[in-house]
MOPAC internal coordinates of N, CA, C and O (Angstrom, degrees):
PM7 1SCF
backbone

  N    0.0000 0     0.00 0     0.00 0    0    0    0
  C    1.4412 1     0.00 0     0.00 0    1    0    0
  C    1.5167 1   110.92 1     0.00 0    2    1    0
  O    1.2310 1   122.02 1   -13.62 1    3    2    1
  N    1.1143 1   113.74 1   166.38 1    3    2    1
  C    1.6899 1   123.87 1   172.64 1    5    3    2
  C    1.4855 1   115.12 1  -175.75 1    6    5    3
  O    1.2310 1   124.22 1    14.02 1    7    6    5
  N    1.4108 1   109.50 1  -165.98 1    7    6    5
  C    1.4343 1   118.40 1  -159.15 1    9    7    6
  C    1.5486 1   116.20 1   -79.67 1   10    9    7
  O    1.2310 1   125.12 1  -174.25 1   11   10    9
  N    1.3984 1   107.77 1     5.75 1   11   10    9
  C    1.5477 1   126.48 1   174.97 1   13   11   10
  C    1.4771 1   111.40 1   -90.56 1   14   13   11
  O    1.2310 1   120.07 1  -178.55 1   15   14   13
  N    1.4002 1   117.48 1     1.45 1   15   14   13
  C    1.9492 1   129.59 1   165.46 1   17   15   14
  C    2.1992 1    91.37 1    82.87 1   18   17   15
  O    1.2310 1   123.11 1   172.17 1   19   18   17
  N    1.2462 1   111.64 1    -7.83 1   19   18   17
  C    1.6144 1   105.44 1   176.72 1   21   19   18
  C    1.1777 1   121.75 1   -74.37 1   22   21   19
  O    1.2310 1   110.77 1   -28.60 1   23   22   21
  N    1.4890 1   134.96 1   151.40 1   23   22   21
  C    1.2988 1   142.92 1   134.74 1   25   23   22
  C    1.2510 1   103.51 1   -81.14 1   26   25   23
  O    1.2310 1   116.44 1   -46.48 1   27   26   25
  N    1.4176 1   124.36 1   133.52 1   27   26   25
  C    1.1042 1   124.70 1   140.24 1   29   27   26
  C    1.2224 1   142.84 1  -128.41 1   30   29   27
  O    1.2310 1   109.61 1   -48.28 1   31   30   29
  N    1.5553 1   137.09 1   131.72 1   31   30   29
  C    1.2612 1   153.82 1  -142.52 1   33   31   30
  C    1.5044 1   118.48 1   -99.62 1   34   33   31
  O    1.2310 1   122.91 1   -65.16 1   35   34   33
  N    1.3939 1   112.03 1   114.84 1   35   34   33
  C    1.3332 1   112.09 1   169.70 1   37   35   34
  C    1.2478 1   117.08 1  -127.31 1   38   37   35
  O    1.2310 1   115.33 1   -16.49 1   39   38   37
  N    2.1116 1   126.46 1   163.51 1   39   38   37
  C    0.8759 1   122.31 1  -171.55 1   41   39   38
  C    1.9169 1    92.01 1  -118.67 1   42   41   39
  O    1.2310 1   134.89 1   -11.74 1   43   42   41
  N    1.6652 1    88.81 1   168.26 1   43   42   41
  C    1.2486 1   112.96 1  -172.09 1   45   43   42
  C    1.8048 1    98.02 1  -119.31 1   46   45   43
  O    1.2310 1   131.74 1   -78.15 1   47   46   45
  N    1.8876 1    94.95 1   101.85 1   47   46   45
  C    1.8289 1    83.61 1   176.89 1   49   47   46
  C    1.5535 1    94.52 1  -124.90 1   50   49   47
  O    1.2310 1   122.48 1     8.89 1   51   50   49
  N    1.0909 1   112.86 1  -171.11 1   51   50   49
  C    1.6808 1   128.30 1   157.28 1   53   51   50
  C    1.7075 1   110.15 1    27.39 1   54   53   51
  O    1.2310 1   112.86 1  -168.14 1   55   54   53
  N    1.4378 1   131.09 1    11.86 1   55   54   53
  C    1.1941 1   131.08 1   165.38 1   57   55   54
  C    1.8355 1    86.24 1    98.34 1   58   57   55
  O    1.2310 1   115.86 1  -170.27 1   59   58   57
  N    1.6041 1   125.46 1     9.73 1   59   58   57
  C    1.3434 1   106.44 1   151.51 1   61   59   58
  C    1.5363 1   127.97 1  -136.65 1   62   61   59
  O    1.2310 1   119.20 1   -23.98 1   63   62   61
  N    1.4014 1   119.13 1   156.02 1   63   62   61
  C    1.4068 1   104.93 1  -162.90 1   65   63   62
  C    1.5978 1    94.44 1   -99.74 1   66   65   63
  O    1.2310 1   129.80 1   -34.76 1   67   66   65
  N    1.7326 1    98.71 1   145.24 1   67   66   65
  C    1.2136 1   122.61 1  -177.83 1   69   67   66
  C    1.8250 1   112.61 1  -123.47 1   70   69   67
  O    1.2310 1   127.83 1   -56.52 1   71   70   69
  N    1.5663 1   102.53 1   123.48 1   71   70   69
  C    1.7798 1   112.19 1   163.36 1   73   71   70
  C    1.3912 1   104.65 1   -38.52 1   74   73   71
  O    1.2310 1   123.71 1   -69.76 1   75   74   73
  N    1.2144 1   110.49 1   110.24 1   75   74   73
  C    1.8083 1   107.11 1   150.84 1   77   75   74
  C    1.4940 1   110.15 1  -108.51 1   78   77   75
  O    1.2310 1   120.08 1   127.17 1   79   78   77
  N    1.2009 1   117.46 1   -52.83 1   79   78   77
  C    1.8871 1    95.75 1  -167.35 1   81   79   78
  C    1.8337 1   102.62 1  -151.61 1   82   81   79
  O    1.2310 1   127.07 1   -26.32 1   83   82   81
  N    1.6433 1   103.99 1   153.68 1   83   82   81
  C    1.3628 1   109.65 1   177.40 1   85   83   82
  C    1.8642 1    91.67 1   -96.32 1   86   85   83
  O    1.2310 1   113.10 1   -45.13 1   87   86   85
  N    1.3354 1   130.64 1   134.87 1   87   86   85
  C    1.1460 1   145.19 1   135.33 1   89   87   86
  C    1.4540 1   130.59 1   -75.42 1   90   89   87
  O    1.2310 1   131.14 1   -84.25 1   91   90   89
  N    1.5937 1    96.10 1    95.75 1   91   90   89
  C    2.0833 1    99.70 1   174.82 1   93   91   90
  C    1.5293 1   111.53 1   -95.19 1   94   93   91
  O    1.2310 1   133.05 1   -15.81 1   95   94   93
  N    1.1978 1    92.38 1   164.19 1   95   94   93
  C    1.7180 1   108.87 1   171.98 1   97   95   94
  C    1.4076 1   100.99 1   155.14 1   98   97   95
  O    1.2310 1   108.66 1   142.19 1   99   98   97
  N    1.1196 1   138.82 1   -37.81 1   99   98   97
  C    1.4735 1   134.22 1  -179.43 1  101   99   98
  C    1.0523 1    92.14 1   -72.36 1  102  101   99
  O    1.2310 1   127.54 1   -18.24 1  103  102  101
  N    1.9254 1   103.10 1   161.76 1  103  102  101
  C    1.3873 1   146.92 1  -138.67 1  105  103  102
  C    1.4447 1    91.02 1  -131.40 1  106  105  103
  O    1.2310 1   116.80 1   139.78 1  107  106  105
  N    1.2970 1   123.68 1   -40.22 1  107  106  105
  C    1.9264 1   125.49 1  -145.22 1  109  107  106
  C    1.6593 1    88.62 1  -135.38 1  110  109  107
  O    1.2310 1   121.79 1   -18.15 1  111  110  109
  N    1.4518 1   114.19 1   161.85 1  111  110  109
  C    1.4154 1   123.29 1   165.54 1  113  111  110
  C    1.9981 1   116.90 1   -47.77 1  114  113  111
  O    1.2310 1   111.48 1   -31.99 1  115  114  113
  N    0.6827 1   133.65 1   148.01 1  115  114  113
  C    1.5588 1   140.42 1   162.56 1  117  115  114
  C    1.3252 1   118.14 1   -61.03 1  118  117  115
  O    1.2310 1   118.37 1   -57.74 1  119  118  117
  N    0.9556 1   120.71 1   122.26 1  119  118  117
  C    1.6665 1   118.31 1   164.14 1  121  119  118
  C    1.3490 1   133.84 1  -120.99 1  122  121  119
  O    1.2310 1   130.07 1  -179.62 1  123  122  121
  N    1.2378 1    98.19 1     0.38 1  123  122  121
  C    1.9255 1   103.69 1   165.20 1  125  123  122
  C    1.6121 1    99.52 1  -159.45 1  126  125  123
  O    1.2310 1   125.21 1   -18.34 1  127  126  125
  N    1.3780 1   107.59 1   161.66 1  127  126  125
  C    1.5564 1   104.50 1   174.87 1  129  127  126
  C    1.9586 1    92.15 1  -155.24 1  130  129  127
  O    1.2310 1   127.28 1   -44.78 1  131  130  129
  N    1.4894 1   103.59 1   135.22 1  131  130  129
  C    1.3868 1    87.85 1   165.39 1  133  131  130
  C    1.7860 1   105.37 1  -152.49 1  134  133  131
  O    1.2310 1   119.61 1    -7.76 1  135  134  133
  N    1.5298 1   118.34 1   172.24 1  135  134  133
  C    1.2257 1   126.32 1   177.99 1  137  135  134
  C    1.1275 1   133.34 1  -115.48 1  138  137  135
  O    1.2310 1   115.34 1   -57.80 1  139  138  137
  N    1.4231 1   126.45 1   122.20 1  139  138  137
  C    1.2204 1   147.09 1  -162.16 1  141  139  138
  C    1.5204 1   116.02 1   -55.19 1  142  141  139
  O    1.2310 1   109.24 1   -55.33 1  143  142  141
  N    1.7037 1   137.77 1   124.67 1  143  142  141
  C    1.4117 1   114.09 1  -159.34 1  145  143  142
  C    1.4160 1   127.45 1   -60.04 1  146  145  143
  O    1.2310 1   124.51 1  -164.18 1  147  146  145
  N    1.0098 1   108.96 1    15.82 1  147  146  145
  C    1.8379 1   112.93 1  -167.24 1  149  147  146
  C    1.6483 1    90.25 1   -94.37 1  150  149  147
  O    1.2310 1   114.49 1   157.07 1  151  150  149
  N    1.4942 1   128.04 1   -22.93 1  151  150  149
  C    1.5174 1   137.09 1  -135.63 1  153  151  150
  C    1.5025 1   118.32 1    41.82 1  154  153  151
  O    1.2310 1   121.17 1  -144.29 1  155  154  153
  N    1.2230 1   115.36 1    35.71 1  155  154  153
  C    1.7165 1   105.22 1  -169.24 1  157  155  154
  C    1.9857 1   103.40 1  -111.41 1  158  157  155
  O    1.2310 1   126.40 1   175.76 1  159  158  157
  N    1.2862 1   105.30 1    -4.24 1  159  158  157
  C    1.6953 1   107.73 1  -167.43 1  161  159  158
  C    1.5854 1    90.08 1  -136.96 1  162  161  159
  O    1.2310 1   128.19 1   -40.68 1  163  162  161
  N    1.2053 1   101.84 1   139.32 1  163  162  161
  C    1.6292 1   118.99 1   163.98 1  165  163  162
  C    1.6996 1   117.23 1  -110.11 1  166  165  163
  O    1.2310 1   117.17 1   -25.66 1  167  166  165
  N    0.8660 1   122.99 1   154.34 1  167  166  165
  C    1.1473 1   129.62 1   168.29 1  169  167  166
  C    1.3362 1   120.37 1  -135.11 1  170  169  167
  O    1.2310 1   110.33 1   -41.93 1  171  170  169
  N    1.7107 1   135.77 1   138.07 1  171  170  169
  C    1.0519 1   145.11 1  -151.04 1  173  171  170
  C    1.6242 1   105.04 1  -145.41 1  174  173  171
  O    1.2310 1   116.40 1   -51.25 1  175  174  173
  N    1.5258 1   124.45 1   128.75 1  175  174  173
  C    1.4911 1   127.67 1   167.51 1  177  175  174
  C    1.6007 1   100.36 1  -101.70 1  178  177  175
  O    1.2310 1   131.45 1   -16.40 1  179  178  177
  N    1.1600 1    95.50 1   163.60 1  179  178  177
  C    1.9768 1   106.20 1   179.62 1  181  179  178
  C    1.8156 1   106.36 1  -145.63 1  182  181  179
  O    1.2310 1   133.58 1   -29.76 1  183  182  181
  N    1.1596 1    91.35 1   150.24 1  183  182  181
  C    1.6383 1    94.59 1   174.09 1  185  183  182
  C    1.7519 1   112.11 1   -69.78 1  186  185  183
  O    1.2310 1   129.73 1   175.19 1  187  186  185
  N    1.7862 1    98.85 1    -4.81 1  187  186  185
  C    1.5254 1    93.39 1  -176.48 1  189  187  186
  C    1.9200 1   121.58 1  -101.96 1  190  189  187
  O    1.2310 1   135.18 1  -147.55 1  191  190  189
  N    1.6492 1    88.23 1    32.45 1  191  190  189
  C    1.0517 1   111.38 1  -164.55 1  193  191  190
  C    1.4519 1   167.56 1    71.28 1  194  193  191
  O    1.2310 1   137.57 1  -177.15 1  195  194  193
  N    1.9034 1    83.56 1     2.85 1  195  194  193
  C    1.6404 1   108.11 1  -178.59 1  197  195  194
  C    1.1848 1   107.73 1  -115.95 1  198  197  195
  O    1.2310 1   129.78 1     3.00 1  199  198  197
  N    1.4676 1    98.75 1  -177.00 1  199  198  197
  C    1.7287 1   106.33 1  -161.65 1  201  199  198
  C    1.6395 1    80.79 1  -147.99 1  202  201  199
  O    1.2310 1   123.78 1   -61.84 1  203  202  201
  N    1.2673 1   110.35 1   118.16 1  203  202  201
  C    1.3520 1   134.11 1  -177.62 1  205  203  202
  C    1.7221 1   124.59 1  -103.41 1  206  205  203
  O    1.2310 1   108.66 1   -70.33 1  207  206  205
  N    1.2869 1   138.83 1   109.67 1  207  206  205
  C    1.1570 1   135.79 1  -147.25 1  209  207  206
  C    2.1209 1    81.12 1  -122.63 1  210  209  207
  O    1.2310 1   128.38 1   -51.40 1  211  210  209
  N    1.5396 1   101.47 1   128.60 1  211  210  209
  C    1.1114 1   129.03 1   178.34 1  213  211  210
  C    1.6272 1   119.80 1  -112.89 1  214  213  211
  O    1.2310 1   118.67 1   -35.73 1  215  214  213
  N    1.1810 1   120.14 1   144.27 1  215  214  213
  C    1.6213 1   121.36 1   178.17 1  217  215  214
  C    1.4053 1    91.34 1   -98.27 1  218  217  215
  O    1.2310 1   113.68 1   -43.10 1  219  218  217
  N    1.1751 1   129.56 1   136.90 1  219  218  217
  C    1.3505 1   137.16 1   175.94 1  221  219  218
  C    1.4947 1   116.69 1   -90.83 1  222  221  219
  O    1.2310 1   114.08 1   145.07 1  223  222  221
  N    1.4325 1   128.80 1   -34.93 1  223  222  221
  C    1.5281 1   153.40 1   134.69 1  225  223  222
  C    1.8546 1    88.11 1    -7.15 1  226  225  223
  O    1.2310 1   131.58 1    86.59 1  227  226  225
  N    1.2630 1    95.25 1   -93.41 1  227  226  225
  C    1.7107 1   104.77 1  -148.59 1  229  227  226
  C    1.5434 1    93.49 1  -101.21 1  230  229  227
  O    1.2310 1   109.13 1  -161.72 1  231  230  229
  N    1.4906 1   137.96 1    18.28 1  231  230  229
  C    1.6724 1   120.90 1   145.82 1  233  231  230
  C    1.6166 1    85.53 1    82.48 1  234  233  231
  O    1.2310 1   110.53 1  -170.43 1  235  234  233
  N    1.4386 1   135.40 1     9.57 1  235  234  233
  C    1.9312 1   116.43 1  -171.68 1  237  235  234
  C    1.3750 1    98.80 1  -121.26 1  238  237  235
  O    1.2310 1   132.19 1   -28.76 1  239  238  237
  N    1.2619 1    94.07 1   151.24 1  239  238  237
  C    1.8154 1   117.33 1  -173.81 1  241  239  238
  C    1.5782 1    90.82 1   -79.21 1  242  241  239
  O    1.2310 1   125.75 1   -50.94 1  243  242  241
  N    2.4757 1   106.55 1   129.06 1  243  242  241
  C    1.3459 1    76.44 1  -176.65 1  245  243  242
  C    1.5594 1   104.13 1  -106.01 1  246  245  243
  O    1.2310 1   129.10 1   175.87 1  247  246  245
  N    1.4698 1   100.07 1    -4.13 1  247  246  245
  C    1.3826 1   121.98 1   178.98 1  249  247  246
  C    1.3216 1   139.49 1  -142.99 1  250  249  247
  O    1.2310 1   111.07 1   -75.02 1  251  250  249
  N    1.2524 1   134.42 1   104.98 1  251  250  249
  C    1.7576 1   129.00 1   179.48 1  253  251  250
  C    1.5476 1   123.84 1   -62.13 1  254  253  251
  O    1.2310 1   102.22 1   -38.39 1  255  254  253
  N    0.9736 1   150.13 1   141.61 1  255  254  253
  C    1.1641 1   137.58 1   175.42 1  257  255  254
  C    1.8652 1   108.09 1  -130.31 1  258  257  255
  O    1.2310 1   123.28 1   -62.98 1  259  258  257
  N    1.3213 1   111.32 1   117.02 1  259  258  257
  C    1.7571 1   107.10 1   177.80 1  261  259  258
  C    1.5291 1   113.48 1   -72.99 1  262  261  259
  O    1.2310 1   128.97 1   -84.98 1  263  262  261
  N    0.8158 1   100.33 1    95.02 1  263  262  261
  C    1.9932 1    96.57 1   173.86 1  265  263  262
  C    1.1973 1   119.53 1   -79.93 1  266  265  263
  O    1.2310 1   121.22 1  -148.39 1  267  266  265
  N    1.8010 1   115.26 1    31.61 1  267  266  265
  C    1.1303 1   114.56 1   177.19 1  269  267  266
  C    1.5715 1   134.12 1    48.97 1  270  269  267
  O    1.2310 1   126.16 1    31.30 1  271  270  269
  N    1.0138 1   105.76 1  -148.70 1  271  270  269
  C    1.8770 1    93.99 1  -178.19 1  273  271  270
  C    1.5172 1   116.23 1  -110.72 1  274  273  271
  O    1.2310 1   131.45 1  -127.00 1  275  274  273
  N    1.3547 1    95.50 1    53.00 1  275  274  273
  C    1.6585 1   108.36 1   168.28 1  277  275  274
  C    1.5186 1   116.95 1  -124.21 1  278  277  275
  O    1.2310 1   114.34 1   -33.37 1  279  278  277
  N    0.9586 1   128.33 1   146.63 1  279  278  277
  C    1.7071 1   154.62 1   178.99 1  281  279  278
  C    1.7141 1    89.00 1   -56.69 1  282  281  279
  O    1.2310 1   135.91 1   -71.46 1  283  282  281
  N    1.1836 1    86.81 1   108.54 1  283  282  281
  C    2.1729 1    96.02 1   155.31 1  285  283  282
  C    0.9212 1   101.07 1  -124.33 1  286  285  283
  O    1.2310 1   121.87 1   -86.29 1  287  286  285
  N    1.5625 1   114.03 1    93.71 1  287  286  285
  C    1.3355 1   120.97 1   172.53 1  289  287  286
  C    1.4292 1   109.62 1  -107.84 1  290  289  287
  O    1.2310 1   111.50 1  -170.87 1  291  290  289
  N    1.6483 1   133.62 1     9.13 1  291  290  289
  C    1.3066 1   107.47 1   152.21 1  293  291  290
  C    2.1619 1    75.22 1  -147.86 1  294  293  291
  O    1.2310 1   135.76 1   -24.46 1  295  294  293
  N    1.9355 1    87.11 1   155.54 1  295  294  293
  C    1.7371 1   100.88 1   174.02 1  297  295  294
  C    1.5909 1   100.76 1  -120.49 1  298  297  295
  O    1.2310 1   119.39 1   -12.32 1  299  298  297
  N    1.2532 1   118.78 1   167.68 1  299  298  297
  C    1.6216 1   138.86 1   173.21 1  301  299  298
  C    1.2160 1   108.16 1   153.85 1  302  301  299
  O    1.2310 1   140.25 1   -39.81 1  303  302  301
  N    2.0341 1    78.32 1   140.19 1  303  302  301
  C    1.5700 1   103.37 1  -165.08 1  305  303  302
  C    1.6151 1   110.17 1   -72.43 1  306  305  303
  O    1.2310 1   127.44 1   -26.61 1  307  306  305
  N    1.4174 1   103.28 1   153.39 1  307  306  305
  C    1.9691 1    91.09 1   163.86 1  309  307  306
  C    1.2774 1   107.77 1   -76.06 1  310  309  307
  O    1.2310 1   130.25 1     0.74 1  311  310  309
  N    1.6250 1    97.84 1  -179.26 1  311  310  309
  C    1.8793 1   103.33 1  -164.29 1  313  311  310
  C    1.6226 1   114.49 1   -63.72 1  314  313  311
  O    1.2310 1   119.27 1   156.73 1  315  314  313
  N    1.2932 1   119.00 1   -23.27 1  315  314  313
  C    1.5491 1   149.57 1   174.37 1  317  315  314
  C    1.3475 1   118.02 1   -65.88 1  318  317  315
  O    1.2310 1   126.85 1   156.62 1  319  318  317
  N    1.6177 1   104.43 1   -23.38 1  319  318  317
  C    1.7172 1   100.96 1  -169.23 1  321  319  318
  C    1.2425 1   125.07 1    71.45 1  322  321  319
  O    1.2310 1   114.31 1  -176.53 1  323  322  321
  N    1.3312 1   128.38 1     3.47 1  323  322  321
  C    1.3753 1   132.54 1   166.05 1  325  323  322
  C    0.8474 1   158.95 1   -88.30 1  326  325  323
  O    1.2310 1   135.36 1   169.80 1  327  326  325
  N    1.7372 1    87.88 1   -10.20 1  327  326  325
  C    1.7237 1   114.02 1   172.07 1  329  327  326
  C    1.4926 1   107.20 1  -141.36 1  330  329  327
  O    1.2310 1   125.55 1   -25.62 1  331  330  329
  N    1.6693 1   106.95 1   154.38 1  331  330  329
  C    1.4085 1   110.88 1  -179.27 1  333  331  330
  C    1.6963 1    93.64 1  -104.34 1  334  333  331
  O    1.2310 1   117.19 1   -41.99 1  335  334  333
  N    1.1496 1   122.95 1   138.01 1  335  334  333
  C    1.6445 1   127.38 1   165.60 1  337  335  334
  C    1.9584 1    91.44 1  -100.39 1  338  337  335
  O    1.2310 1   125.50 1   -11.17 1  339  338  337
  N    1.6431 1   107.03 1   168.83 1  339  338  337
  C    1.0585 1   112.48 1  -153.22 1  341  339  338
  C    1.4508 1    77.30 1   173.87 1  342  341  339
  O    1.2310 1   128.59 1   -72.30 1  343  342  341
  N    1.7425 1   101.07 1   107.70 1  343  342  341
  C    1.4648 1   125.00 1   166.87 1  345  343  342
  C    1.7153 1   115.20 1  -101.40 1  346  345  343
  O    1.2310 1   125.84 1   -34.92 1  347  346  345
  N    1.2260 1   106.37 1   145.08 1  347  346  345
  C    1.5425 1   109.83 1   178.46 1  349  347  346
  C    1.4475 1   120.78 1   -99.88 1  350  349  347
  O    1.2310 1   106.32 1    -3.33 1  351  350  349
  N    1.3615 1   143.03 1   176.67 1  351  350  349
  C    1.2818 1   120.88 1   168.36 1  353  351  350
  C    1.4523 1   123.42 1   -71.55 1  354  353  351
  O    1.2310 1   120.96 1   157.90 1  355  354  353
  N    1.6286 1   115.77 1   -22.10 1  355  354  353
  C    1.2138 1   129.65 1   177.52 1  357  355  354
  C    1.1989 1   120.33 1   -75.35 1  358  357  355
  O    1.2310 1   113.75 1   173.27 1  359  358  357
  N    1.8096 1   129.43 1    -6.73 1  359  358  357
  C    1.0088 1   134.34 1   156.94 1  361  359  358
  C    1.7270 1   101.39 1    97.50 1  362  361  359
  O    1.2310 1   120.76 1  -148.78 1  363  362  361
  N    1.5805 1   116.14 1    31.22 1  363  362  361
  C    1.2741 1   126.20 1   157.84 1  365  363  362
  C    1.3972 1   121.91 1   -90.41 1  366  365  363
  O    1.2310 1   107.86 1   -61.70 1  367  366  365
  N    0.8583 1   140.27 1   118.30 1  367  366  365
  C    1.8492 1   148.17 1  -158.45 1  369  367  366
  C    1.6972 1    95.87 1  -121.68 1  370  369  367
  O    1.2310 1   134.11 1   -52.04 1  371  370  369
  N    1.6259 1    90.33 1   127.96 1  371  370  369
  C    1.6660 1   107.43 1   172.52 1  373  371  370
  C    1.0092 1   110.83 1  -122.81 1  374  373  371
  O    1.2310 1   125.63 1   -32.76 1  375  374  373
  N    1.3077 1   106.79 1   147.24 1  375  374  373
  C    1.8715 1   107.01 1   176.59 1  377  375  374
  C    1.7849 1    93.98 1  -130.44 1  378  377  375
  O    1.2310 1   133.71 1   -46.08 1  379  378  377
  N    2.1731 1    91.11 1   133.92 1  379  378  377
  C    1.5692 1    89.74 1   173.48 1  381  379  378
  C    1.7801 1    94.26 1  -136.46 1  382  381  379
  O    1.2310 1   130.38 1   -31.31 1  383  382  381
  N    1.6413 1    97.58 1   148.69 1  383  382  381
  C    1.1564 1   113.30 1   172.85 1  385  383  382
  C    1.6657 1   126.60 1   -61.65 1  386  385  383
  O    1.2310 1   126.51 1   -54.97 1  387  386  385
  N    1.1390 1   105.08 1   125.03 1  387  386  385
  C    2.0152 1    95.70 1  -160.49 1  389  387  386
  C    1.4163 1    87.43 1   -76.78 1  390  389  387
  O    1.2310 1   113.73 1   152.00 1  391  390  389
  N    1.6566 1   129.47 1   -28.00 1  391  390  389
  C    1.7085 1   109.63 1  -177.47 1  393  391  390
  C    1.4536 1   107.56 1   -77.94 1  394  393  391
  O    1.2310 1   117.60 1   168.38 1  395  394  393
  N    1.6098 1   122.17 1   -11.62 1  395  394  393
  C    1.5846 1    97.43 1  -150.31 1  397  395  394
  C    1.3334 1    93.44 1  -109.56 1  398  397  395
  O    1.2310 1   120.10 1   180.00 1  399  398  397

């Protein structure tokens, strides 16, 4: 991610990495992006306050999440895959349910 509001997606084949896809939906630059242990879901924070859950398969947003008016400046999944945590700079930590 970066200050252009993109995720973007690459694959790892044959010992070289290849562009597969730009992911939009953010409003604000990116500031953390990370992947779920299966590698099949991405997750993305923004300065515009959401936390964006991506299918990596088919490049589509599968979920938005409002984190309200706090700083998600870094995301990661728990070991389970069931929750996104979402640290602030002030050292407030949220946890949201990716089903609920």
């Amino acid at each position: 991610g970066g200050v252009d509001d993109l995720v973007k997606s690459w694959n790892w084949r044959d010992d070289f990495l290849e562009y597969k896809s730009e992911l939009k939906g953010h409003q604000l630059g990116i500031v953390s992006v990370t992947i779920n242990s299966a590698g099949t879901v991405a997750a993305s924070s923004s300065l515009d306050s959401t936390i964006k859950l991506w299918d990596l398969d088919s490049s589509k947003q599968i979920k938005s999440i409002d984190a309200g008016p706090v700083d998600c400046w870094s995301v990661a999944f728990s070991p389970d895959g069931q929750y996104i945590g979402s640290g602030s700079h002030s050292g407030k930590i949220n946890l949201f349910g990716i089903e609920s």
